[in-house]
N, C-alpha and C positions, 0 to 999 in steps of 0.2 A: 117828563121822560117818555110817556106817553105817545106824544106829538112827533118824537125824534127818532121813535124804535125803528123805523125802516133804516130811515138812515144809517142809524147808528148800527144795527143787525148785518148790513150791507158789506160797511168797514170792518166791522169783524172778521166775517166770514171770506170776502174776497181780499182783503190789506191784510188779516192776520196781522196786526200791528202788536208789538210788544206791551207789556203790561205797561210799564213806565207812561208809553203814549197813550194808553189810553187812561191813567192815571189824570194825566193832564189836562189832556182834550173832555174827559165826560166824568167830572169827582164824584160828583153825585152819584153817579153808579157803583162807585166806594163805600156806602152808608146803608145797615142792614134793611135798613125798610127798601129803598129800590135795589139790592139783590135779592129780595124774594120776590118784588115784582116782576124784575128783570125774566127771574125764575119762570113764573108765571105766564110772561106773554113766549117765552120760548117753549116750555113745555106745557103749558094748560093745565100746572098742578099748583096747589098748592104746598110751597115745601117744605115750609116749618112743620105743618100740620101732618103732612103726610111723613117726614121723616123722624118728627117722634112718637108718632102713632108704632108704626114699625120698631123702634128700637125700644118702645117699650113692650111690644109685643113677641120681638124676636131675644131678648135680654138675656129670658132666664133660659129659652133651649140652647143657646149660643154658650154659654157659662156650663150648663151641665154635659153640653158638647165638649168642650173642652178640657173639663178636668173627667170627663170618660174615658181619654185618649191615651195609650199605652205603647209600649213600643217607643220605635226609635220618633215617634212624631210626638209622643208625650214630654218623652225625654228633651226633645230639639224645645219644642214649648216651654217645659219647669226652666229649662236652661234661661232661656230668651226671656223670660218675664222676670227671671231673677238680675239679668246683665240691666235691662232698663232699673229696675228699682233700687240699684247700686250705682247707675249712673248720676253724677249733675256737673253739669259744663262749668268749667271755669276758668276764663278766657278774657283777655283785655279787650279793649273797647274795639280796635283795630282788629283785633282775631275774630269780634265780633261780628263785625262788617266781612270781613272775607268769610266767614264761615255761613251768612246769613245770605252773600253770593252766591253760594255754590250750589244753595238749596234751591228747585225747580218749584216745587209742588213742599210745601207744610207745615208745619202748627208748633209753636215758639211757645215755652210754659213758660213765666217768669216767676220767681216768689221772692219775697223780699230778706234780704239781709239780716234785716233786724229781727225777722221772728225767730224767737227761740223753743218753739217746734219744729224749725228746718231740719227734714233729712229728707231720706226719699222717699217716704210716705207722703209728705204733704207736696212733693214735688207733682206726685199724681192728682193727690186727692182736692188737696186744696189749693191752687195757684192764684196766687196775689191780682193775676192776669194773664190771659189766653191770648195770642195772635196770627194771623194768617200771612206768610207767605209764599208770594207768586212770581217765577221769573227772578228769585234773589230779592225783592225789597217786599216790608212788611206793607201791606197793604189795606187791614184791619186791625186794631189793637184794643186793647182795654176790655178783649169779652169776659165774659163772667166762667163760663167752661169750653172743657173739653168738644163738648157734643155741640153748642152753639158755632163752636168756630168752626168743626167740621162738617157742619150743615150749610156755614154761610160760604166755604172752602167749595163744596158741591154745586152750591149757587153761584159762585163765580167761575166756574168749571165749565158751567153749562152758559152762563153771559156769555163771557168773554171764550168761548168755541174753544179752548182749550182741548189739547191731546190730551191723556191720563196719563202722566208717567209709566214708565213700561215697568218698573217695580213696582207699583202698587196699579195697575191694571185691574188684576183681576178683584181689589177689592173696592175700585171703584166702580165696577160691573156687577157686581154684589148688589151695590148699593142702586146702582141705578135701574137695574134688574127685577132685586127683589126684594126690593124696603121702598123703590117709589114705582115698581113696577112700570118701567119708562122702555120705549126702545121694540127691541125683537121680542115675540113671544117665546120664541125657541131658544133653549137655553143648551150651554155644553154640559157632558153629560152628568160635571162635576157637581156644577153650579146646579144642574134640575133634581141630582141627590141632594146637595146641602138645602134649598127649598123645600125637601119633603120630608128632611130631616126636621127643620123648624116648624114644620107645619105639625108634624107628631106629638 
């Protein structure tokens, strides 16, 4: 993969070719050791390392951040965390496929049937398997979490020259900002508060 980056960086960046083709034309760059390499010769970081470094560092001000929060932003949060932990999808194999369409950009929990701890604690906590999808088809499956899938989610973001969905924008900018410190030093004025907020 090594040998082929120009090439391959080239088609990215000028063909913007859809996932699918590049599914086909280049697998290998589907399997987590070369998207962190991928990672690597694009950005000159390492990004396993440097993206759990940061979220074990920024963890606990991010969490005391959040249950600080009061007002109508507390309330929109208690809401929101509550609607996920009461959600679980259940949909035929076809609803699956279309629903799995329509997704741009993200991250498929699955847990299994048969455990009878199923609810929606373990839908977060513990999932049977993690998955990434891009452009509608999964593209990685079988991770073990959350945070793996959406580190290797980052590293396929950054291969394959990928826009950030315009709803999660700013928290891909977060990420690339100030957990891999990548990019512009100059931050909006929200993002250089929430940084000095975790830095406190």
């Amino acid at each position: 993969m090594d040998q082929t980056f120009a090439l391959r960086r080239k088609e990215i960046v000028e063909e913007q070719p859809p996932v699918s083709r590049m599914v086909e034309r280049w697998p290998a760059l589907f399997t987590e050791t070369q998207i962190y390499d991928e990672f690597s010769r694009v950005a000159s970081k390492n990004l396993r390392q440097q993206f759990y470094e940061a979220l074990d560092r920024h963890t606990p001000s991010l969490i005391r951040m959040m249950k600080s929060k009061r007002g109508k932003v507390g309330q929109s949060l208690e809401g929101f965390l509550r609607q996920i932990d009461s959600q679980v999808m259940t949909v035929s194999s076809a609803g699956f496929v279309l629903t799995c369409a329509q997704v741009p950009v993200g991250i498929l929990t699955v847990i299994s049937e048969d455990d009878p701890n199923r609810n929606a604690t373990s839908l977060h906590l513990n999932p049977t398997s993690v998955a990434v999808i891009l452009e509608g088809e999964i593209v990685l499956d079988d991770l073990s979490s959350y945070a793996e899938a959406f580190c290797l989610l980052v590293g396929l973001i950054y291969a394959l020259h990928i826009d950030y969905p315009k709803s999660m924008r700013y928290s891909f900018e977060f990420i690339q900002k100030v957990l891999l410190d990548i990019g512009q030093t100059k931050l909006s004025p929200k993002m250089q508060t929430l940084k000095n907020s975790l830095s406190s």
